[in-house]
C-alpha positions in Angstrom: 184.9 -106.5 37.0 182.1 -104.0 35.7 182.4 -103.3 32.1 183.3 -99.4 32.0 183.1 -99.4 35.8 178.8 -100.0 35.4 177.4 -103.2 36.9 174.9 -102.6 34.4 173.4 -100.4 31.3 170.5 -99.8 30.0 170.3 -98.6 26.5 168.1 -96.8 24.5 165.0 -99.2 26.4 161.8 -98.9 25.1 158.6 -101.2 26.2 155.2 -100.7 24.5 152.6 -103.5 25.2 149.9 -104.1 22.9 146.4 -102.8 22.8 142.9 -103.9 21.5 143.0 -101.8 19.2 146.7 -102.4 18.0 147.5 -99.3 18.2 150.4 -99.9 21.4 150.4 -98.9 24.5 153.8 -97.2 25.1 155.2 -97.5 28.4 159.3 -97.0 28.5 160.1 -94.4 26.1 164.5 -94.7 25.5 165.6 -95.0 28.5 169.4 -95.2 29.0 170.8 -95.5 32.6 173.6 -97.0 34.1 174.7 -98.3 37.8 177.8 -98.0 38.6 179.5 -100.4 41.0 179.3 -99.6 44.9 176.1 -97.4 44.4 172.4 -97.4 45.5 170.1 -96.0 43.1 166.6 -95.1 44.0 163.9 -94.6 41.2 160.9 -92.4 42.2 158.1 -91.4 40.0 154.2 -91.6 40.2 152.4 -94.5 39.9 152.7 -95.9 36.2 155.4 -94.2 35.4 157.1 -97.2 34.4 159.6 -97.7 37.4 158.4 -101.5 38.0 158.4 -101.8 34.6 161.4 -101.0 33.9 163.2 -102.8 36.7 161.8 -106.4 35.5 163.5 -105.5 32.4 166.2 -104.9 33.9 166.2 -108.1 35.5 165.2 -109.7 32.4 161.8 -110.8 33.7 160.4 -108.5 30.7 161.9 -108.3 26.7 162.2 -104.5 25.8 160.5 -103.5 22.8 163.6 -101.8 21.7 167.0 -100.9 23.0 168.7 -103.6 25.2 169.9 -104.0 28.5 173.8 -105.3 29.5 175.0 -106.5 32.3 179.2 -108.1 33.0 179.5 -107.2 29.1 176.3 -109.5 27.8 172.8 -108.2 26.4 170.0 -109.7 28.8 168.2 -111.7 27.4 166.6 -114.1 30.2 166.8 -113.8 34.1 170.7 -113.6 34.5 172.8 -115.1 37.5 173.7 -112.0 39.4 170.7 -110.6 39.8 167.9 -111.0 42.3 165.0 -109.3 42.8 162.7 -108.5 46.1 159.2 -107.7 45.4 156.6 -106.0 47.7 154.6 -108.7 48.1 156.2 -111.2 50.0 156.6 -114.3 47.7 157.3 -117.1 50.0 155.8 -120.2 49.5 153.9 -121.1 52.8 154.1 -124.6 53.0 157.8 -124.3 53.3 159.7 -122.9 56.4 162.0 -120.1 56.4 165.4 -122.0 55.6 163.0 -124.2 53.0 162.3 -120.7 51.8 165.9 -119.2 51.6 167.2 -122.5 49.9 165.1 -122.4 47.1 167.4 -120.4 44.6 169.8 -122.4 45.3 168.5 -126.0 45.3 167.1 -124.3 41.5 171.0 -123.2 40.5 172.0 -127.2 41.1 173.8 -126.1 44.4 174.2 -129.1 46.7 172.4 -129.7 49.5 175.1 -129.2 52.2 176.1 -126.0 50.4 172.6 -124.8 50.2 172.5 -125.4 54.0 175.4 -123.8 55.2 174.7 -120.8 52.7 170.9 -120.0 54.2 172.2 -120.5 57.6 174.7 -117.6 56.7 171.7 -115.4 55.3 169.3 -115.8 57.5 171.5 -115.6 59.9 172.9 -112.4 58.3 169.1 -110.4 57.9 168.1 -111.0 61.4 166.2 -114.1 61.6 168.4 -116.4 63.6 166.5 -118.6 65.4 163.6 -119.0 63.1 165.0 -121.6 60.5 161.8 -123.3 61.2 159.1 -121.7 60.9 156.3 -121.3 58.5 155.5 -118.0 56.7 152.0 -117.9 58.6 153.9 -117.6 62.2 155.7 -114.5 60.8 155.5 -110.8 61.1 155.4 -108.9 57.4 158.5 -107.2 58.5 160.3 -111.2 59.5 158.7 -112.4 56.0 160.1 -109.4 54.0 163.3 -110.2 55.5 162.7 -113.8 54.6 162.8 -112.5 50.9 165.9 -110.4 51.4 167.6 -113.3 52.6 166.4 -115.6 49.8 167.6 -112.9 47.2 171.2 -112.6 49.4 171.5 -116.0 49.2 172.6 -116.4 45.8 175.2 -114.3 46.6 174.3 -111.1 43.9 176.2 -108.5 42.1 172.7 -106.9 41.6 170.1 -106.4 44.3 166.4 -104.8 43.0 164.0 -103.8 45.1 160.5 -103.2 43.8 159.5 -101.0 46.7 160.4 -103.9 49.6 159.0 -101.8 52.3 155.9 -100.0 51.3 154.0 -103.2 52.6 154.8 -103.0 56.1 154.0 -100.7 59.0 156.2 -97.1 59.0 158.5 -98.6 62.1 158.9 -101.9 60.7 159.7 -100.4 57.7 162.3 -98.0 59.4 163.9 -100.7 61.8 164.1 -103.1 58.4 165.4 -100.2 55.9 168.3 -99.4 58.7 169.2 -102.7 58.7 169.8 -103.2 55.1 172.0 -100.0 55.1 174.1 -101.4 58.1 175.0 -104.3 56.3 175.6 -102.4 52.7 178.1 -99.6 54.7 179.8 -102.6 56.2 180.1 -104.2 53.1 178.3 -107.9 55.1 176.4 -108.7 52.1 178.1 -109.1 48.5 176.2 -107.1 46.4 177.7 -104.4 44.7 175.1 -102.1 43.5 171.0 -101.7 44.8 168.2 -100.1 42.7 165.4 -98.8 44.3 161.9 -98.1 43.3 160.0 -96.7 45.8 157.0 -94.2 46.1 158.3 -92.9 49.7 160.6 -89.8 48.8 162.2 -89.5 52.8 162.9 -93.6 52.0 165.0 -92.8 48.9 166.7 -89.9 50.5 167.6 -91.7 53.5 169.2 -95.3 51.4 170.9 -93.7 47.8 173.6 -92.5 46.6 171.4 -91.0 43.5 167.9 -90.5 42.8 166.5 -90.7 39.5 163.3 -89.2 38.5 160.8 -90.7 36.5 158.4 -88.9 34.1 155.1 -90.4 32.8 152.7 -91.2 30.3 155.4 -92.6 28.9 158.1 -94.0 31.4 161.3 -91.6 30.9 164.0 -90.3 33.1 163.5 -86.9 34.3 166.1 -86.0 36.6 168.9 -87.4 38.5 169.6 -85.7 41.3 173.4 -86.8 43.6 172.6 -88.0 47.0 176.0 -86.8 49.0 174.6 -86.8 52.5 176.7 -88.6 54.9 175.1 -91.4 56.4 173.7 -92.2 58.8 171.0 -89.5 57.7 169.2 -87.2 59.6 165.6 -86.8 58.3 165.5 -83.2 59.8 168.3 -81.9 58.1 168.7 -79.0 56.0 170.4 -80.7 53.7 168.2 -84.1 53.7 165.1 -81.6 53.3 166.3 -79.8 50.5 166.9 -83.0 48.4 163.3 -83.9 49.6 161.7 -80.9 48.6 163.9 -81.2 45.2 162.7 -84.2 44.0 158.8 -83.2 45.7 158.9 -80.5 43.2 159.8 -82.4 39.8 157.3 -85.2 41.2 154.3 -82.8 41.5 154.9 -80.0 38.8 153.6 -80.1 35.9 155.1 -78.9 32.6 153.3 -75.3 31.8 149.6 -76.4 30.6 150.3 -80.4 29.6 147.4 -81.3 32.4 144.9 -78.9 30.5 146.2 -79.6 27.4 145.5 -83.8 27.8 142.2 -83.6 29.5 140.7 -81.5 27.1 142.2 -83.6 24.1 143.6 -81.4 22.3 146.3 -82.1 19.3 149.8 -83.0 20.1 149.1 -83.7 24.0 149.8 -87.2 24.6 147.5 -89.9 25.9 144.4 -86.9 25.5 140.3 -88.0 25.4 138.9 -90.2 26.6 141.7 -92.1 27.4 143.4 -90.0 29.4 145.2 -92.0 32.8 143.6 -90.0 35.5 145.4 -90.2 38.6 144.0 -92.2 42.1 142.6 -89.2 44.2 139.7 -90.4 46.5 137.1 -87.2 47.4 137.5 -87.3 50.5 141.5 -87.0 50.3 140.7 -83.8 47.6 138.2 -82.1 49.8 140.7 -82.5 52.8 144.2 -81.3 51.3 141.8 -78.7 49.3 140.7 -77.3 53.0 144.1 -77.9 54.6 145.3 -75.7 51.8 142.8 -72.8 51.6 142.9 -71.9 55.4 145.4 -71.3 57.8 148.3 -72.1 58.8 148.6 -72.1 55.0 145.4 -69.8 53.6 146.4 -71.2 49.6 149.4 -72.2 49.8 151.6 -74.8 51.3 155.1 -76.5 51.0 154.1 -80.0 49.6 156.3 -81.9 52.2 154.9 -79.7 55.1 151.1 -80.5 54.1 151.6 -83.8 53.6 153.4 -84.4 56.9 150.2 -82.2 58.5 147.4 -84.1 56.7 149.4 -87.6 56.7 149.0 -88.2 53.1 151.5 -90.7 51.7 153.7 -89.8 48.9 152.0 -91.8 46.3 148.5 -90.2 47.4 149.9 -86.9 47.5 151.3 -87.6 43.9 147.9 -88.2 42.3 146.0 -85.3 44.8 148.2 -82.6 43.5 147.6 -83.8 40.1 144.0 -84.0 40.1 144.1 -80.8 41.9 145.8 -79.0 38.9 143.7 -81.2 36.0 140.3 -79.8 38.0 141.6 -76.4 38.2 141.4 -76.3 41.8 145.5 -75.5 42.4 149.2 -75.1 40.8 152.2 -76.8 41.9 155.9 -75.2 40.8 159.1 -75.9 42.7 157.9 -77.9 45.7 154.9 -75.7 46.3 151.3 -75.7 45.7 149.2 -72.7 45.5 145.1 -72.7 45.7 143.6 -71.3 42.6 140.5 -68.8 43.0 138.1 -71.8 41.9 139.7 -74.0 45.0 139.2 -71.5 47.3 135.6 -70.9 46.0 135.8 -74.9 46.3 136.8 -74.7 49.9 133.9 -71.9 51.4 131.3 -73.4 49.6 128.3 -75.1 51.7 128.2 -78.5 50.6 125.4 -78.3 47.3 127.5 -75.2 45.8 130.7 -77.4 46.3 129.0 -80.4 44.5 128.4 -78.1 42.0 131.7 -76.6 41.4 133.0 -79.9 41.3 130.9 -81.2 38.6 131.5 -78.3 36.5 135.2 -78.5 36.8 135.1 -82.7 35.9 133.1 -82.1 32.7 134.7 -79.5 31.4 138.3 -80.7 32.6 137.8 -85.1 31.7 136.4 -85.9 29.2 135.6 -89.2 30.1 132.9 -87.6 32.0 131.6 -85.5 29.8 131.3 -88.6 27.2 129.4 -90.7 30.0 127.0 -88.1 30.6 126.6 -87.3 26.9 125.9 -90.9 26.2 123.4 -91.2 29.3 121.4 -88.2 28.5 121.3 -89.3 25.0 119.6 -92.5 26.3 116.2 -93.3 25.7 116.4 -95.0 29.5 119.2 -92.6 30.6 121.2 -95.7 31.4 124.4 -97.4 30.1 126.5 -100.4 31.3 129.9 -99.8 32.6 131.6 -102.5 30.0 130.7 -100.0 27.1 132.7 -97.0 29.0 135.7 -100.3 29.8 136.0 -101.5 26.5 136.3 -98.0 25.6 139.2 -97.4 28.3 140.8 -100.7 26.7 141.4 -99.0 23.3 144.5 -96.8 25.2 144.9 -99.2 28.8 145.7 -102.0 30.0 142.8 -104.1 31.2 143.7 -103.5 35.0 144.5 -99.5 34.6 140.4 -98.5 32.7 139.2 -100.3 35.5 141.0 -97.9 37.7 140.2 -95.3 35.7 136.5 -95.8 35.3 136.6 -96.0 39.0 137.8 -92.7 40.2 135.5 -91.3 37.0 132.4 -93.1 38.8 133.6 -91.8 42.4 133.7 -88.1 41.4 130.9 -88.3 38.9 128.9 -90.1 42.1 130.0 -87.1 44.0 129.0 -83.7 41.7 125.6 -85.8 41.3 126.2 -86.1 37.7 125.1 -90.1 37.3 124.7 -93.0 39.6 126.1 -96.3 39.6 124.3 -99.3 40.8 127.0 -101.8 41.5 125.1 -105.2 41.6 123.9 -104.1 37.8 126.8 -102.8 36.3 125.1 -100.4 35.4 125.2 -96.2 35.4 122.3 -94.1 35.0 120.9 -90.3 35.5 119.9 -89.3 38.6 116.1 -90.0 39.3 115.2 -86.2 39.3 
């Protein structure tokens, strides 16, 4: 039985990872969260929020810093029986067929071989994929390999499934038909897992599979809001009650507490992860300059229900996440309660010719990041008006991980390519003035 009716806690969970400079890197900040048996929990949140983070430790993949994590009564402390985990890659080893595949947990618990045989039969079986017991991962779909891996974690026969967004690899109708199919078999109780967490990027995903949504904030990893899920399924995608739990959790997603977006870009004391290092969100130009127009004339002429634009412009949920953001961070709009308005600088922004908009756009970057004010301080301070990119990186490196400045420097090259602020000559490294 669950201890206290939870399949399993989480409490108090803190993760900070180490930086070059020693000074930490924190990315869970006390997070305490509990699933309770017979419920799927989804966890939304931007990108680096934490949610994968947090999930390996809750599979015990990853140590917390602090706090601790209990599952049947017992502190985690190493992968536990009982829990299983699908990743968003696929995984599968291809020079092994698809029963090779789905026996391999088993085969490493010590089960026997005719068990392991009957049991992957079952599961494979069970997620669909009768019929192809033998073939290799290169003869399958992504949607027949995913299910490979949901079979492989059902397998073992969990209390705990976790899914690190299992579907945002796959085309949107495989990832309907397969999403479906995984709630069939968790209504009719065919598989024996008791409880499912979630992360996902895709809101409409979350509000169609769980029985609760949390909410994670960022820079650091924290719980925002959990929000009850008491639609009765099957769910409708059109309804007025699915919508209103979509534009719910839209609106904690993509607003901003009152000034924190100024108030880290420009560095100033007591506003976390400010400077330099500041995490700047993905938000390729051409994406701005598009939800920017889409916004600023009709049907919306400045401003827009978030769920509606995105659904007019076909932006993704995890683009639309960092597009709003940088949108608010450049001074170009304001997002409150599911909304987002245009300011007076986007709509300047969106009737400009094309030189007045670069323009525009490179006075709102250097005064608003001040990552690009500092590269273009350091260029034009230059005797050759050049500088390598591994200066700006190691810099980056002093507040994030290795993988996240590169990221960073990236988008910071991207718009400062765009307002005609610097160049970048890839084969070089290197970034320079523009030749006048």
């Amino acid at each position: 039985m669950a201890e206290n009716g939870f399949l399993i806690a989480a409490e108090g969970v803190t993760k900070t990872y180490q930086t070059p400079d020693h000074s930490g890197r924190l990315v869970l900040d006390r997070i305490d969260f509990r699933l309770k048996e017979g419920e799927i929990v989804a966890i939304l949140g931007k990108s680096g929020s934490g949610k994968s983070t947090f999930l390996r430790v809750l599979a015990g993949l990853t140590p917390p810093s602090e706090g601790r994590v209990v599952y049947r009564g017992q502190e985690i402390t190493a992968p536990a029986a009982g829990i299983t985990m699908v990743f968003q890659t696929f995984a599968l080893f291809p020079w092994l067929t698809v029963l090779g595949n789905v026996e391999l947990g088993l085969e490493a618990q010590g089960v026997s071989r005719d068990e392991r045989r009957v049991r992957a039969l079952k599961a494979i079986d069970v997620i669909g994929l009768d019929g192809f017991e033998s073939a290799y991962p290169k003869e399958l779909s992504g949607g027949m390999r995913q299910r490979v891996g949901f079979a492989r974690a059902l397998v073992v026969n969990p209390d705990i499934l976790l899914l690190d967004e299992p579907f945002s690899a796959l085309d949107v109708l495989t990832a309907e038909t397969l999403r479906g199919d995984l709630s069939d078999l968790w209504v009719e109780q065919r598989v024996p897992t008791k409880g499912i967490i979630l992360v996902s990027h895709n809101i409409e995903e979350a509000v169609e599979m769980a029985d609760r949504i949390v909410v994670f904030g960022s820079d650091p990893g924290c719980i925002r809001a959990e929000i009850p899920d008491t639609l009765v399924r099957p769910r409708d995608w059109a309804s007025p009650g699915f919508r209103q739990i979509v534009d719910q959790v839209y609106g904690l997603l993509t607003t901003t507490p009152q000034g924190v977006v100024g108030r880290r870009a420009r560095g100033e004391v007591g506003a976390p992860d400010a400077g330099i290092g500041y995490r700047l969100p993905s938000a390729s130009i051409q994406q701005l300059i598009g939800l920017i127009e889409a916004l600023c004339y009709p049907p919306y002429s400045g401003r827009a229900d978030l769920p509606h634009i995105a659904e007019d412009t076909q932006i993704s949920d995890e683009d639309m996440f960092g597009l709003v953001e940088a949108m608010q961070l450049l001074g170009f709009g304001n997002a409150s309660g599911g909304d987002i308005d245009a300011t007076p600088c986007g709509q300047a922004f969106a009737e400009a010719d094309l030189q007045h908009r670069k323009q525009i756009f490179a006075d709102q970057i250097v005064k608003n990041v001040p990552l690009v004010a500092h590269i273009r301080k350091v260029l034009d301070e230059r005797p050759g008006h050049t500088a390598p990119e591994t200066r700006f990186l190691a810099e980056l490196e002093d507040h994030l991980s290795e993988e996240e400045a590169q990221r960073v420097l990236e988008t910071v090259i991207n718009w400062g390519r765009y307002a005609e602020l610097f160049a970048y000559d890839y084969d070089r490294g290197t970034l320079s003035l523009e030749n006048p």
